[in-house]
N, C-alpha and C positions, 0 to 999 in steps of 0.2 A: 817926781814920781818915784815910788818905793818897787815900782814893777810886780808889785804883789795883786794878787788876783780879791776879788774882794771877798769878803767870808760870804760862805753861803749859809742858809740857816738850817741849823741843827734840824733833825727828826724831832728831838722834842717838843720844838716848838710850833712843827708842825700838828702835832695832837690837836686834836679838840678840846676845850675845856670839858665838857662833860666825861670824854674819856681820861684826863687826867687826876679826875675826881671821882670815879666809878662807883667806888668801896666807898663814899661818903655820900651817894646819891639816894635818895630813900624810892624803896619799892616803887611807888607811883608815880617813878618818875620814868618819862619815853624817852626813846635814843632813836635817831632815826636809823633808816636800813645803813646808809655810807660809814654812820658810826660805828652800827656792829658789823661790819666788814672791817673795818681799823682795828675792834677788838680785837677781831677774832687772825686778824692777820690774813686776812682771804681778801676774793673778789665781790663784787657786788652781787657776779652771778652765782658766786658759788653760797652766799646766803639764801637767793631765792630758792637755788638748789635744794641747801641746809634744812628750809622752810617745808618743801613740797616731800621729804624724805625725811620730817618728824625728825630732826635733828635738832633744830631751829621748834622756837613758839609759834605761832601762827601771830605775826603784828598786825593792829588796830587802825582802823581808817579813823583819824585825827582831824579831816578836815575833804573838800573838797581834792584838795590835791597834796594831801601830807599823808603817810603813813610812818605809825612808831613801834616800839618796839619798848613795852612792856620789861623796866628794867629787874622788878621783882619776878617775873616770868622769866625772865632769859637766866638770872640766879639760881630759880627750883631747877630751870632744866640742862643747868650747866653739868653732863656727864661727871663722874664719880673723878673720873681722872683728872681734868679739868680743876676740880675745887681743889685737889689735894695739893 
């Protein structure tokens, strides 16, 4: 034994694909809430927060028990500083 501790894995590879391919993802495409908490580098609560203080789009009920988040919406309403 090398007595080395074994690698652990990168952040990167922690991403989600969907977020590693964000800027290739076309308008109509949904991210769920955990995703744009990754985006955005926040908590889950502070999206709902995000949401309820018109910071955040209002996301889409997808399914019985899914909700998404409108990636060409979260785009338009991504604040001025944000894009630049």
């Amino acid at each position: 034994m090398s007595g080395r501790e074994p690698s652990k894995p990168s952040k990167v590879a922690a991403i989600s694909p969907s977020l590693q391919n964000f800027d290739l993802l076309p308008d109509a495409a949904y991210l769920r809430p955990r995703d744009v908490a990754s985006l955005r580098d926040c908590s889950l609560a502070s999206v709902w927060r995000d949401v309820k203080a018109e910071r955040l789009p209002k996301p889409h009920k997808l399914g019985p028990n899914r909700t998404g988040f409108n990636v060409g919406e979260l785009r338009r309403h991504r604040p001025a500083r944000e894009a630049a």
